[in-house]
DOROSE-922498 format. One record per residue (C-alpha): residue in three letters; residue number from 0; chain; x, y, z. Coordinates in steps of 0.5 Angstrom, whole numbers. Layout:
! DOROSE-922498
+-----+-----+-------+-------+-------+-------+
! res !   n ! chain !    xx !    yy !    zz !
+-----+-----+-------+-------+-------+-------+
! ala ! NUM !     A !     X !     Y !     Z !
...
+-----+-----+-------+-------+-------+-------+
END
This chain:
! DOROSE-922498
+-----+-----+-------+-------+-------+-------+
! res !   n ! chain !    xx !    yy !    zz !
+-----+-----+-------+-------+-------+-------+
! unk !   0 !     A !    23 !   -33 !    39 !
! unk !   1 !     A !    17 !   -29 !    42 !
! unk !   2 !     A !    11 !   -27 !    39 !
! unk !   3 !     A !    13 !   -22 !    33 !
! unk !   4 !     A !     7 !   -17 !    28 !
! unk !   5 !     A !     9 !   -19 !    21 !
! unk !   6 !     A !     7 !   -13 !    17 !
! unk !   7 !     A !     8 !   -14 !     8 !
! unk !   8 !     A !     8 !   -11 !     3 !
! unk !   9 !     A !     4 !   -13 !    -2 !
! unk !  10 !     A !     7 !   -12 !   -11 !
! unk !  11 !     A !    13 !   -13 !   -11 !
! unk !  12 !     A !    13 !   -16 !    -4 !
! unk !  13 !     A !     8 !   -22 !    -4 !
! unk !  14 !     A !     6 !   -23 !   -11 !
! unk !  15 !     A !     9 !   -20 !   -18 !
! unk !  16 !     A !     6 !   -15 !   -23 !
! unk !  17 !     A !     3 !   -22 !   -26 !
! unk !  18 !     A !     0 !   -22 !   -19 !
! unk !  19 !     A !     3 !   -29 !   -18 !
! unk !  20 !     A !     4 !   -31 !   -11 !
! unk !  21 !     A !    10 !   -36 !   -10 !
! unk !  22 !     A !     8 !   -43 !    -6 !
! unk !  23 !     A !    14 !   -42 !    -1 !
! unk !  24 !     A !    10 !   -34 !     1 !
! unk !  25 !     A !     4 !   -38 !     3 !
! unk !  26 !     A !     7 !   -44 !     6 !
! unk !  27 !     A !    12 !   -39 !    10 !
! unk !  28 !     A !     7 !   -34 !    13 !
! unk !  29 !     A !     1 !   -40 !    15 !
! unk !  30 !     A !     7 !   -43 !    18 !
! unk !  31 !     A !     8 !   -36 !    22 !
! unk !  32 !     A !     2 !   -35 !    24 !
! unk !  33 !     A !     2 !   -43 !    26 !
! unk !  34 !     A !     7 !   -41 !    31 !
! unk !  35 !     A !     3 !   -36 !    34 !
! unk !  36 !     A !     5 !   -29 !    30 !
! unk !  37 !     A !     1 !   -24 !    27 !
! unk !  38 !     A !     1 !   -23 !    20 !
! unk !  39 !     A !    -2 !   -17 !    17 !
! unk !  40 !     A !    -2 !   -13 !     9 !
! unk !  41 !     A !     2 !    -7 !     9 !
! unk !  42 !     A !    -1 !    -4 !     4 !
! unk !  43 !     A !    -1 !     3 !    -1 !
! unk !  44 !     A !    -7 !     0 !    -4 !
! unk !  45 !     A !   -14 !     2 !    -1 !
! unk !  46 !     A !   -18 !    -3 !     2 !
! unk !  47 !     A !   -23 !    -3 !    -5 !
! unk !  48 !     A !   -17 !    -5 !    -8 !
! unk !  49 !     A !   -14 !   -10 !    -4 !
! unk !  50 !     A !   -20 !   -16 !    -6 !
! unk !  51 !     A !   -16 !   -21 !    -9 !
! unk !  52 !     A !   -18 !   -28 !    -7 !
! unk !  53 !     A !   -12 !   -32 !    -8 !
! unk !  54 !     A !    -8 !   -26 !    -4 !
! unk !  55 !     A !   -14 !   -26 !     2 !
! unk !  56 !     A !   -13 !   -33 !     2 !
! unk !  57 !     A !    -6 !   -33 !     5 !
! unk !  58 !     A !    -9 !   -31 !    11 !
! unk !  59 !     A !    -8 !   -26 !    16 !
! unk !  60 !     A !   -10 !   -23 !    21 !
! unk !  61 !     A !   -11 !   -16 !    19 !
! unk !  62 !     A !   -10 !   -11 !    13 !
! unk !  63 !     A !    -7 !    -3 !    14 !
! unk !  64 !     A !    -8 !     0 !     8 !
! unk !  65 !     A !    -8 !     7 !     4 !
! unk !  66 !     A !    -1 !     8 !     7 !
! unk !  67 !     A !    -4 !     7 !    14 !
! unk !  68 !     A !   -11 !    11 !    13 !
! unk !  69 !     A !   -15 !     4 !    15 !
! unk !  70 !     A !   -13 !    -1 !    20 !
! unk !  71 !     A !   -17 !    -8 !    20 !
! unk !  72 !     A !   -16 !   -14 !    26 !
! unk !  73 !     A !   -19 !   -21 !    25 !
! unk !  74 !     A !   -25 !   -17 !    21 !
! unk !  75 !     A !   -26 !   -11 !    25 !
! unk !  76 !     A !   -25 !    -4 !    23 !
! unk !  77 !     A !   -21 !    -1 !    28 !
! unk !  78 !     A !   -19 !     5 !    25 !
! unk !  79 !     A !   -21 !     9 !    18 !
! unk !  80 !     A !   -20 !    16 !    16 !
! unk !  81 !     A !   -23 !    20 !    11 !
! unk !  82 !     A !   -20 !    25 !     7 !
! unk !  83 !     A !   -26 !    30 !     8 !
! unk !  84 !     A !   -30 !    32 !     2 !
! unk !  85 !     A !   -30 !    39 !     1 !
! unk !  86 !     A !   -22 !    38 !     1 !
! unk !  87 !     A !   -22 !    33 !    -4 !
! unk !  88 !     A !   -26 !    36 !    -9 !
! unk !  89 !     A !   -21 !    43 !    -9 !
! unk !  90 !     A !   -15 !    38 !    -9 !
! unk !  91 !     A !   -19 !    35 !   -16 !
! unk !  92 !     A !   -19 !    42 !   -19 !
! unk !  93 !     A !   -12 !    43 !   -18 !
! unk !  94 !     A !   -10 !    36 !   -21 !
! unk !  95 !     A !   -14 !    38 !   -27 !
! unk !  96 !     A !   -11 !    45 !   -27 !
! unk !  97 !     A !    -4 !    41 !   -27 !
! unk !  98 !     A !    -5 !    37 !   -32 !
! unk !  99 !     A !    -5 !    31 !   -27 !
! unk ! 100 !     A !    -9 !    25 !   -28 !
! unk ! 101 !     A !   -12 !    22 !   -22 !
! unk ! 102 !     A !   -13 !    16 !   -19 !
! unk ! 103 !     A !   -18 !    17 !   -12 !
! unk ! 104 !     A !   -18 !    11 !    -7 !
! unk ! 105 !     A !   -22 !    10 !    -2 !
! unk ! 106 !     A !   -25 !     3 !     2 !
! unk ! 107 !     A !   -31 !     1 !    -2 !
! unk ! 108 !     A !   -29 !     4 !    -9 !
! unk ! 109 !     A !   -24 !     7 !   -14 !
! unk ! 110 !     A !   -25 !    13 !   -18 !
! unk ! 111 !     A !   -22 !    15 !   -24 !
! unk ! 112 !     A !   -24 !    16 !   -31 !
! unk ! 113 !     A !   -23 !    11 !   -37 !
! unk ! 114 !     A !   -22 !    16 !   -42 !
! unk ! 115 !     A !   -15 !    18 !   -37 !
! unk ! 116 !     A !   -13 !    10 !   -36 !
! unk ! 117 !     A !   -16 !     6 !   -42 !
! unk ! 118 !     A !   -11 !     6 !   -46 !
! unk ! 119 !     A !    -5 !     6 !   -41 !
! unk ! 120 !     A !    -3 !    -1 !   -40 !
! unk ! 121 !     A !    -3 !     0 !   -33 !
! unk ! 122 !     A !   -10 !     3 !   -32 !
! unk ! 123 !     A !   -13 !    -3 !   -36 !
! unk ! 124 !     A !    -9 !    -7 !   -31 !
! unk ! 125 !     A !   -12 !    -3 !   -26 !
! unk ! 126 !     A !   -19 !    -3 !   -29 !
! unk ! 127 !     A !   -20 !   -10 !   -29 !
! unk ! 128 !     A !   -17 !   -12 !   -23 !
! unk ! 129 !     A !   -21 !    -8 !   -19 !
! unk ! 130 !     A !   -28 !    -9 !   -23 !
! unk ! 131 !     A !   -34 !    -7 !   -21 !
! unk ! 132 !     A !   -31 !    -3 !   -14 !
! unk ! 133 !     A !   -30 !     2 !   -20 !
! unk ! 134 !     A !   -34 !     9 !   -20 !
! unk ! 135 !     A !   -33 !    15 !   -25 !
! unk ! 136 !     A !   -30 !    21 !   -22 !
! unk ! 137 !     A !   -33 !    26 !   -27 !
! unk ! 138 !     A !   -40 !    26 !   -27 !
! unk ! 139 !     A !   -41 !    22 !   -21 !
! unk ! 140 !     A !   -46 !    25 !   -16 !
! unk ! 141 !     A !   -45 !    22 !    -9 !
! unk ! 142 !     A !   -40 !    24 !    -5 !
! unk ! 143 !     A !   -33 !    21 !    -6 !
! unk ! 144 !     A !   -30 !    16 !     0 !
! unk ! 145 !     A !   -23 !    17 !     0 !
! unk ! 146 !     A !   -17 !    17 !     4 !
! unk ! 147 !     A !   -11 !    17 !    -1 !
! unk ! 148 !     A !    -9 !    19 !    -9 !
! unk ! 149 !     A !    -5 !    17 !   -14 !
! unk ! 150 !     A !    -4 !    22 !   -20 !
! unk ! 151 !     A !    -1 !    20 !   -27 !
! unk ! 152 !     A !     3 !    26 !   -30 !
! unk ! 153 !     A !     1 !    29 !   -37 !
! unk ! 154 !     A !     7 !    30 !   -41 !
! unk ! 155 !     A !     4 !    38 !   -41 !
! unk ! 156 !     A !     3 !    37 !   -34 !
! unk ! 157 !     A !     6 !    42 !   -28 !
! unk ! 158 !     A !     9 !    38 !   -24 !
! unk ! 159 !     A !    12 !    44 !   -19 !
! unk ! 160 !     A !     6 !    46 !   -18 !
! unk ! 161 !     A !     2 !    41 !   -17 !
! unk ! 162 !     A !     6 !    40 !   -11 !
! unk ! 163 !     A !     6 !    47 !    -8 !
! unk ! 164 !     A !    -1 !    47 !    -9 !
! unk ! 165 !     A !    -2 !    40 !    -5 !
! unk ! 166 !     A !     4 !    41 !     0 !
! unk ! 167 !     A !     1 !    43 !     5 !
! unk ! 168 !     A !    -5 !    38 !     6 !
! unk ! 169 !     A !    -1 !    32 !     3 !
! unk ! 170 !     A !     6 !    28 !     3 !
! unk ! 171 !     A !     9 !    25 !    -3 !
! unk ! 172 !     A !    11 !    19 !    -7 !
! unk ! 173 !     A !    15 !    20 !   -13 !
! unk ! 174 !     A !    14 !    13 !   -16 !
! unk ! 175 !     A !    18 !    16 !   -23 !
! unk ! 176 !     A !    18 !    22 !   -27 !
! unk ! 177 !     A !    10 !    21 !   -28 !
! unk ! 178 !     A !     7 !    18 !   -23 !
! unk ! 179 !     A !     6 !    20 !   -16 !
! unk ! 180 !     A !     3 !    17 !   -10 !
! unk ! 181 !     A !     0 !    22 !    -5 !
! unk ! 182 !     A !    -2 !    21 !     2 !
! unk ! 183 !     A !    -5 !    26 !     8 !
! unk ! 184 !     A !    -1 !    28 !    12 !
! unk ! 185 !     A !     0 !    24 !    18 !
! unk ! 186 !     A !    -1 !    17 !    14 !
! unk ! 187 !     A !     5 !    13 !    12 !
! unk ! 188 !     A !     6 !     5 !    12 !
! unk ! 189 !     A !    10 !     6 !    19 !
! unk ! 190 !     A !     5 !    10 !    23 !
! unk ! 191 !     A !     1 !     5 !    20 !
! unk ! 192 !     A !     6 !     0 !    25 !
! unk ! 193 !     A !     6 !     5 !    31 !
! unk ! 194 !     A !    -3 !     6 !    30 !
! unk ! 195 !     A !    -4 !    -1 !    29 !
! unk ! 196 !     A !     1 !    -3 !    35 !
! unk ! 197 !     A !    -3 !     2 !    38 !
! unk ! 198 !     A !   -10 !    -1 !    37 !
! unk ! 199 !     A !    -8 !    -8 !    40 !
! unk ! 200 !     A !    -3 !    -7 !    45 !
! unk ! 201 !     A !     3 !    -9 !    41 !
! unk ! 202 !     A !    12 !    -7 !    43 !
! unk ! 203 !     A !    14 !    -3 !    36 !
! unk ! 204 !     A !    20 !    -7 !    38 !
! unk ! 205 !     A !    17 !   -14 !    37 !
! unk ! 206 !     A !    15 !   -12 !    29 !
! unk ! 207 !     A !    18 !   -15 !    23 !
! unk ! 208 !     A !    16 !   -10 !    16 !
! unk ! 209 !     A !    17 !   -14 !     9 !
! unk ! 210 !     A !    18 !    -9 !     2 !
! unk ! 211 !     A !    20 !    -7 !    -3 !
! unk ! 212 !     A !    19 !     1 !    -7 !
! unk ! 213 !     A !    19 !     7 !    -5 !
! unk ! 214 !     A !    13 !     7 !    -1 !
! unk ! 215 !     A !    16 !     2 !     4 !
! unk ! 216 !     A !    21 !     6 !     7 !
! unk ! 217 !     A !    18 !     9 !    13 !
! unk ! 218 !     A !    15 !     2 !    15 !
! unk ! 219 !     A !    23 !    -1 !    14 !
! unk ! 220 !     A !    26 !     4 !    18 !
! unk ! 221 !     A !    20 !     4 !    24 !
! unk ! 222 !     A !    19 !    -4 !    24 !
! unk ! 223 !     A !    23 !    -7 !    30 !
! unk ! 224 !     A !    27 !   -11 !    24 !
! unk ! 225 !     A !    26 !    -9 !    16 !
! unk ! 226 !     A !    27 !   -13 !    12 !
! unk ! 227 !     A !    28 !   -12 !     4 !
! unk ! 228 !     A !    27 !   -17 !    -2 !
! unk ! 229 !     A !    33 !   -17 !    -6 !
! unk ! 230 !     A !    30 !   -14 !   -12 !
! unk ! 231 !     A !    28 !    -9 !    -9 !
! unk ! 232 !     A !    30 !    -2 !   -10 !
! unk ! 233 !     A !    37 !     0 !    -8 !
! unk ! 234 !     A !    35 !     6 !    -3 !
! unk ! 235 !     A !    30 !     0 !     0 !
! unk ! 236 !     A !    36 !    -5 !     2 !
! unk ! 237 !     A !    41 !     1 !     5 !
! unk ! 238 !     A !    35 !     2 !    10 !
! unk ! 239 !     A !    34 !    -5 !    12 !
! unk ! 240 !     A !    37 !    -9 !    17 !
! unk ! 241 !     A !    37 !   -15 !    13 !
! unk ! 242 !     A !    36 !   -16 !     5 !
! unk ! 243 !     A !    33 !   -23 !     3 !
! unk ! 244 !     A !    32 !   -26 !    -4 !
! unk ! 245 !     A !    28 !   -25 !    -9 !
! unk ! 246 !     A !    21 !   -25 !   -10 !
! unk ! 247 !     A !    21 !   -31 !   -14 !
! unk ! 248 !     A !    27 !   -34 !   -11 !
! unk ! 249 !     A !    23 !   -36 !    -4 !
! unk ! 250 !     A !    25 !   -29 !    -1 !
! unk ! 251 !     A !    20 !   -29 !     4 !
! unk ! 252 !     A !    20 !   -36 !     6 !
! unk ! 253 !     A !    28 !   -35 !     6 !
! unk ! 254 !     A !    28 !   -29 !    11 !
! unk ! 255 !     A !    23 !   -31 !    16 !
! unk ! 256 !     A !    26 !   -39 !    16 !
! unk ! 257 !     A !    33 !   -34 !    18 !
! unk ! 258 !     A !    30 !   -30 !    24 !
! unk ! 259 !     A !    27 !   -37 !    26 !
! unk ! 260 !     A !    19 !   -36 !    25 !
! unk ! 261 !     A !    18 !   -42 !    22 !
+-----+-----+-------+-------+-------+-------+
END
């Protein structure tokens, strides 16, 4: 097969909520690459999120993330948008005015308050995963960098109208009742395909994406083949042009064996 732009996704996709990333995924993608394929991250995460050695260490030739809001190839930002800093700052005001915790992402750093996440067993996660590319939003006094946010939902929180307040400027991920992934508007895994496609010179059609949640929808319908882990979510497998096996069960190996990359 001719040369193919592998884009992953990374929880759920390469490692599980342990962060364990399965031998056969490694060996997979090195072999890809092996045979003269891109690899890149296709991450939700920002890039001040994505630092782990073990993850990194796969080898890849570039990383889109923020939902496509920074494209990175061999090491070279490429493109970077951020969400400017007079917009962010009203869009914190109307997160606390609806009772939304918020989680703020950008390249260098993730900012969110501990007394919001320090005893929520995904924010003690969080926290220590991302250690000390964490900074405070209450009380800091240089500007934000951010390119996307996350919020948390209090039980008393307004969720209606949070989103009638946000709508104009952002799009929306509902992860669950609670827990909202929020993106500019413009951004989203596949655009982050097509601007990385874009950038370098590369055929849409000549794309493979790997995923697993809600978020990875756009980058499986816009990939030249989509493919779903098999125990990703349900909606995520009826979009894809091939379902794979499980996480933990080889799935990436498995579907790159299948479509002869290896």
């Amino acid at each position: 097969m001719k040369q193919q732009a592998l884009f992953f996704d990374i929880d759920g996709t390469l490692w599980d909520y342990h962060n364990t990333i399965p031998a056969s995924t490694v060996t997979a993608i090195r072999a890809a690459r092996e045979k003269g394929h891109l690899a890149f991250i296709n991450s939700g995460r920002s890039r001040g999120f994505i630092t782990n050695e073990d993850l990194l260490g796969i080898g890849f030739d570039g990383i889109v993330s923020g939902c496509g809001t920074m494209i990175e190839f061999r090491g070279e930002i490429l493109f970077y948008y951020q969400i400017p800093q007079d917009q962010m700052e009203e869009t914190l005001r109307i997160c606390r005015r609806c009772h939304a915790r918020p989680i703020l992402e950008g390249r260098r750093h993730l900012y969110l308050d501990y007394e919001d996440f320090g005893n929520d067993p995904y924010g003690r996660k969080l926290i220590a995963e991302v250690g000390n590319m964490l900074r405070p939003i209450t009380g800091l006094t240089e500007p934000f960098e951010v390119s996307k946010f996350a919020v948390d939902m209090s039980p008393d929180g307004d969720t209606p109208a949070l989103v009638e307040a946000l709508s104009p400027l952002y799009n929306f991920i509902f992860h669950n009742e609670y827990i909202m992934e929020i993106v500019p508007k413009g951004f989203d895994k596949g655009q982050g395909i097509l601007k990385t496609c874009e950038l370098l010179g590369l055929d849409p059609a000549g794309t493979m994406a790997f995923g697993d949640g809600h978020n990875d929808l756009e980058m499986i319908r816009t990939a030249g083949i989509g493919v779903a882990m098999g125990d990703g979510r349900e909606r995520l497998k009826q979009a894809a042009d091939y379902v794979t096996a499980p996480l933990m069960e080889d799935g990436i190996h498995s579907a790159l064996a299948h479509f002869g990359l290896l």
